[in-house]
LOKETI-306492 format. One record per residue (C-alpha): residue in one letter; x, y, z. Coordinates in steps of 0.5 Angstrom, whole numbers, plus 500, padded with zeros to 3 digits. Each point is the difference from the previous one (the first is absolute). Last residue first. Layout:
BEGIN
AXYZ;...
end
This chain:
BEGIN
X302854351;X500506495;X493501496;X496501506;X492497501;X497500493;X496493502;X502498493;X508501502;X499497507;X498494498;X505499494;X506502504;X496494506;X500496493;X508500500;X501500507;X497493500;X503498493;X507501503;X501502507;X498501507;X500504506;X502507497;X493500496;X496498506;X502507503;X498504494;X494497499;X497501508;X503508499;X495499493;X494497503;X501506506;X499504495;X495498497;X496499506;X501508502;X498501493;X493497499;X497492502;X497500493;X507500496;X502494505;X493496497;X501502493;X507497500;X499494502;X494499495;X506502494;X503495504;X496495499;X498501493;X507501499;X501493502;X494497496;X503502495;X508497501;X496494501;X500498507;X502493504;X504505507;X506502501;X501505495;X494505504;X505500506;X501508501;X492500498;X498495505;X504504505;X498507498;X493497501;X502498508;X504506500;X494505499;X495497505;X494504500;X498497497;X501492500;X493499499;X501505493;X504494496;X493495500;X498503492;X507498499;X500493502;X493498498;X503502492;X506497501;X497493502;X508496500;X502495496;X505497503;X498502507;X506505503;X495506499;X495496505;X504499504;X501507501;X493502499;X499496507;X506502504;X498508499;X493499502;X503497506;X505505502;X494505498;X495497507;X494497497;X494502501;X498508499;X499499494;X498493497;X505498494;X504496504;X494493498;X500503493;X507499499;X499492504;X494499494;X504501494;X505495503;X495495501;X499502492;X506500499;X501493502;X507499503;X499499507;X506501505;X497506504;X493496501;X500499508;X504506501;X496505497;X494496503;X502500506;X501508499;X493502497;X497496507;X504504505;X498507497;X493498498;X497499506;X498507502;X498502493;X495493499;X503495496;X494497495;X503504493;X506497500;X499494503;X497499495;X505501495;X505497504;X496494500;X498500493;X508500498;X501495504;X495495498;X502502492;X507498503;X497493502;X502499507;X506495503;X503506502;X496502506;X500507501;X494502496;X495495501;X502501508;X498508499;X494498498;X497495505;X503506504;X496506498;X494495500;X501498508;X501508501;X492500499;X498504493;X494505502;X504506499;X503499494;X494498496;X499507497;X508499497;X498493499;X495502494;X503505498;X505496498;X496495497;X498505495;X507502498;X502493499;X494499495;X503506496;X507497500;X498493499;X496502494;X506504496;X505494501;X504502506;X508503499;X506497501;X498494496;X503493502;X493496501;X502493501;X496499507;X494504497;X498507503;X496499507;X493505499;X496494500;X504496505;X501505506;X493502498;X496495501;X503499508;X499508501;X492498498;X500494506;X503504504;X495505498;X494496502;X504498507;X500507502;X492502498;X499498506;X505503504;X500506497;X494502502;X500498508;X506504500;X497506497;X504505495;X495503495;X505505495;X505493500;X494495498;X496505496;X506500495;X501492501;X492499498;X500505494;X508497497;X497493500;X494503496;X505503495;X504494499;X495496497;X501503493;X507497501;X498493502;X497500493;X508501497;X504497505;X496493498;X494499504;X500493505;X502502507;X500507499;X492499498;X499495505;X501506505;X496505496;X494494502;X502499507;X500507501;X493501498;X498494505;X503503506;X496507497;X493495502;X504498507;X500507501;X493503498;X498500508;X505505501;X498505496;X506506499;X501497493;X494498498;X498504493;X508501498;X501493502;X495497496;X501504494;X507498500;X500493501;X495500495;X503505494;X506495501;X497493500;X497503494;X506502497;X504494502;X495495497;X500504493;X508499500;X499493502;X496500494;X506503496;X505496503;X498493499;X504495503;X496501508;X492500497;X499493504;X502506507;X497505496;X492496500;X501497507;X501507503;X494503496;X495498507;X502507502;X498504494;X493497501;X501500508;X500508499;X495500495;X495498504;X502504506;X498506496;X506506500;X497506502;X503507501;X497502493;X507502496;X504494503;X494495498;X501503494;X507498499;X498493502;X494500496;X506502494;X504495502;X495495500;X498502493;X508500498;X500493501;X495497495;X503505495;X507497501;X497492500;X496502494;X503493497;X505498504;X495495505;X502499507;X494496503;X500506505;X500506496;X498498493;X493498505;X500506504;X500504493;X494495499;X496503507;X502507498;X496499493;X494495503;X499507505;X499499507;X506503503;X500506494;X494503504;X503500508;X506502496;X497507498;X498502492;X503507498;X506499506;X505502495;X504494501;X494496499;X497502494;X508499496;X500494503;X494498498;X501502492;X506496500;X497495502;X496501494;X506501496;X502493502;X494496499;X499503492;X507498499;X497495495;X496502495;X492500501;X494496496;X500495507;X497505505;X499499508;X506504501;X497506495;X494499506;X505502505;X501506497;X494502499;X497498508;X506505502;X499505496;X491499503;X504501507;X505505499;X495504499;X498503506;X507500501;X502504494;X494506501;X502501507;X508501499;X498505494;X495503505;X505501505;X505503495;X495506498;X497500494;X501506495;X506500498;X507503500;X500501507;X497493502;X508497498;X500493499;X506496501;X496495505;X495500494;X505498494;X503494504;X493498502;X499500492;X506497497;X498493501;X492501497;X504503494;X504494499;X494495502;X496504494;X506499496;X501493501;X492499499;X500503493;X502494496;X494496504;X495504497;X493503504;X504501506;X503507498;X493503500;X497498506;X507502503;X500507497;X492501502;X501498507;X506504502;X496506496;X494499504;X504501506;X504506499;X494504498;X503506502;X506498496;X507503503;X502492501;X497499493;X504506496;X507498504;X499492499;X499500493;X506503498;X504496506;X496494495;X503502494;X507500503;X499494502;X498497494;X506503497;X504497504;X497493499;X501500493;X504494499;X494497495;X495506497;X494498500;X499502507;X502507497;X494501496;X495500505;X505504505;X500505494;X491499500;X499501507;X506506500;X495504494;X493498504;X504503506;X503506496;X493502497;X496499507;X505505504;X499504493;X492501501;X502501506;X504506499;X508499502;X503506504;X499497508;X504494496;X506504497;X507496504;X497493500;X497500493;X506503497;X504495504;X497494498;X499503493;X507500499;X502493503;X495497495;X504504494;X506497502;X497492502;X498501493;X507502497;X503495504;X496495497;X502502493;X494504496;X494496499;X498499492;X495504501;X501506504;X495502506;X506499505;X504506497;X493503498;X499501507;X507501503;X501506494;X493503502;X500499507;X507503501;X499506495;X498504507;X507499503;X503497506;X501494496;X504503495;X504504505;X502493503;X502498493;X504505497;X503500506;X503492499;X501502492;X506506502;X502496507;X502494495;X502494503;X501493496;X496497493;X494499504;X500508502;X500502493;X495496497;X496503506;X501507497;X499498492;X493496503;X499508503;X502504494;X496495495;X493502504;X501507501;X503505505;X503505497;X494504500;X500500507;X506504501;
end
């Protein structure tokens, strides 16, 4: 097999792949890469001059980044000194090229794996730095490389190499020190190329977020203290980067049991900076994610200390201001965090608890009545893709505060839902909360106030929501069920679909589907859309066995002899397709 490995054959076998998918080329290629000829072919594909295209090179660094990872306790010294020098002048190189980023992260994953199982790790850290300063064309690959490494390191197996981890984690911090007085002397450099800021910020929050320098360190650093400057002014540029160094000390802090007091009130202090940001959604994005990650280190880190009440009082705030001004998109990504403190709120019952965090929920119950509300001119069936999702979070949500909702809640609900001079959209909000809010004892007299309340409404998706409301089990009596599906057959546009998948709440009541089926002709249905109903008509009855079965054919004779026309027709019909007597 080896020998069918060659230079021509793997440049054919990525043509292949770009071109579509190829299962043949797309094995060919990861047997190569485990094979010996690897780093000879990679080696002088990334050696050849003219330069191969990009994809070809990122190809080839991909390959020797696992065969150095996979056959490191196998390489000499001498060869581990031979690659590093090799992937030295590859990275070299690819700072040259423009658009070669992924290239140069696969080179620095390259050089990461023979430092990290270095025994002199330090030293080799200092010397690729001091190497990579010295021309201003190097620096963003060197900045590349010193972002990869943390990640590299968390992800490093001591197994395959000779230092342990503790000694990995060692050496990074003791010189994160002189990296970070490197970096920021590049920001004090004017022969530089823009973008040098970004990916130094870059560097930190990988730093930080692997916990290789501590946050009482990246506190006093000038680079964090620009971060805080992009953060709190708010600048665009290099907004994203600043904002992922703080959630990465946040996550850190998680990780370390501690989080400084320092970088609490910083993020806290961020409050007037979103609220001026409210018209631009990708920074008010990056403020929902800190104010997230804060909210929920906080609380993971305090949540039975009541002294730290008024400090997570302050995080509700900001994910409060969140639902208040955040688009559905960013609320959504701070949904978790609300899902976190309502599941611990119905797994923890304290009635003191409850209490004072009641009027923080209301408050958030009263955001998401208007967030998850559909428009007013909304005439669709079905819910946009997003508001789908979004509600399916927001149900849970409810159903975990169920328990610490007052009666007073329910009712200011229920009056929104049976005054006529309500927007639709606010009656259709309102039977959904009431929905998910309604305790199992309280539910039946609620669930049939509402189906009177909205019994003339028209608007299908009010309609949608009373077919949910009956499909609790054990709830509502069949008589009911029965009522609404025929109203809801007798609309001029019927929701078939939630029709059909609601038939077995009446089982088992046969006559009560034998009397749907019997009346199919009534109804505002396509000829199509009645076999569906009755082909589902039919399954149910089979299901019930044959004692069933023939108590539906005593049940269909007796309504033949009592009617005519079209009627008796569809009965012959009914009982042809359920095979249950040829002769009346």
């Amino acid at each position: 097999m080896e020998s069918k490995f060659t230079k021509e054959n793997v440049i054919y076998a990525l043509y292949l792949l770009r071109i579509g998918t190829n299962p043949p080329a797309d094995k060919y290629l990861h047997s190569f890469q485990k094979s010996k000829e690897a780093w000879r072919i990679s080696e002088e594909l990334l050696s050849h001059q003219p330069s191969y295209p990009l994809h070809i090179l990122t190809f080839a660094a991909m390959s020797l980044a696992k065969k150095t990872k996979n056959d490191f306790n196998r390489l000499s010294m001498p060869k581990r000194w031979h690659l590093r020098d090799s992937f030295i002048q590859h990275l070299l190189n690819a700072a040259m090229i423009p658009g070669s980023n992924s290239l140069i992260v696969q080179l620095g994953i390259c050089l990461s794996a023979l430092g990290l199982g270095s025994p002199n790790l330090e030293d080799e850290i200092c010397g690729f730095v001091r190497q990579l300063s010295e021309k201003p064309e190097h620096i963003m690959a060197l900045l590349e490389v010193l972002r990869i490494l943390p990640e590299e390191a968390r992800s490093f197996d001591p197994e395959q190499h000779v230092e342990s981890l503790e000694s990995v984690r060692l050496a990074l911090r003791s010189q994160s020190s002189n990296i970070f007085n490197a970096v920021e002397g590049f920001l004090e450099r004017r022969d530089l190329p823009d973008g040098v800021l970004l990916k130094c910020l870059a560097v930190l929050a990988s730093w930080t977020r692997y916990g290789f320098i501590l946050t009482d360190q990246v506190l006093e650093r000038k680079l964090f203290q620009r971060a805080y400057v992009i953060l709190v002014t708010p600048l665009i540029e290099g907004h994203l980067e600043a904002a992922d160094c703080v959630v990465g000390m946040l996550e850190y802090s998680l990780v370390a049991n501690y989080l400084d007091s320092r970088l609490f009130q910083m993020v806290i202090s961020l409050e007037a900076a979103f609220q001026s940001s409210v018209d631009k959604q990708d920074l008010m994005q990056n403020y929902c994610h800190i104010f997230v990650n804060l909210f929920e280190t906080h609380y993971q880190l305090t949540k039975w200390d009541p002294s730290k009440i008024q400090e997570r009082f302050l995080t509700i705030e900001l994910l409060l201001l969140i639902a208040a001004k955040c688009p559905l998109s960013v609320v959504e990504s701070s949904m978790n965090v609300w899902s976190l403190l309502s599941a611990d709120f119905k797994n923890h019952c304290d009635d003191q608890l409850i209490s004072t965090y009641r009027p923080y929920f209301l408050r958030f119950l009263n955001q998401l009545f208007i967030i998850a509300a559909v428009p007013a001119s909304y005439a669709c069936i079905e819910l946009p893709n997003s508001l789908d999702r979004f509600r399916g979070l927001v149900a849970e949500v409810l159903v975990d505060l169920a328990n610490s909702v007052e009666e007073i809640t329910l009712n200011e609900l229920y009056d929104i839902v049976r005054n006529r001079e309500s927007p639709w959209t606010d009656v259709e909000m309102g039977i959904f909360f009431l929905r998910h809010l309604m305790q199992r004892v309280h539910q039946l007299p609620f669930i049939l106030n509402i189906l009177d309340s909205v019994r003339n409404r028209k608007e299908p998706l009010i309609r949608l929501q009373v077919l949910e409301l009956i499909s609790t089990p054990g709830i509502v009596d069949p008589g009911t069920i029965w009522n609404c599906l025929l109203n809801e057959l007798r609309q001029e546009v019927p929701i078939l679909a939630a029709i059909e998948c609601r038939l077995s709440l009446l089982m088992p009541y046969w006559k009560c589907l034998l009397h749907l089926a019997s009346s199919v002709d009534e109804f505002h249905l396509k000829e199509c859309q009645r076999s569906e109903l009755l082909a589902r008509i039919y399954t149910l009855v089979r299901q019930l066995g044959p004692s069933y079965v023939q108590e539906a054919n005593k049940y269909l004779v007796n309504e033949c002899s009592n009617c005519q026309g079209p009627r008796k027709n569809r009965i012959y019909m009914i009982k042809y397709h359920l095979n249950l007597s040829k002769n009346i």
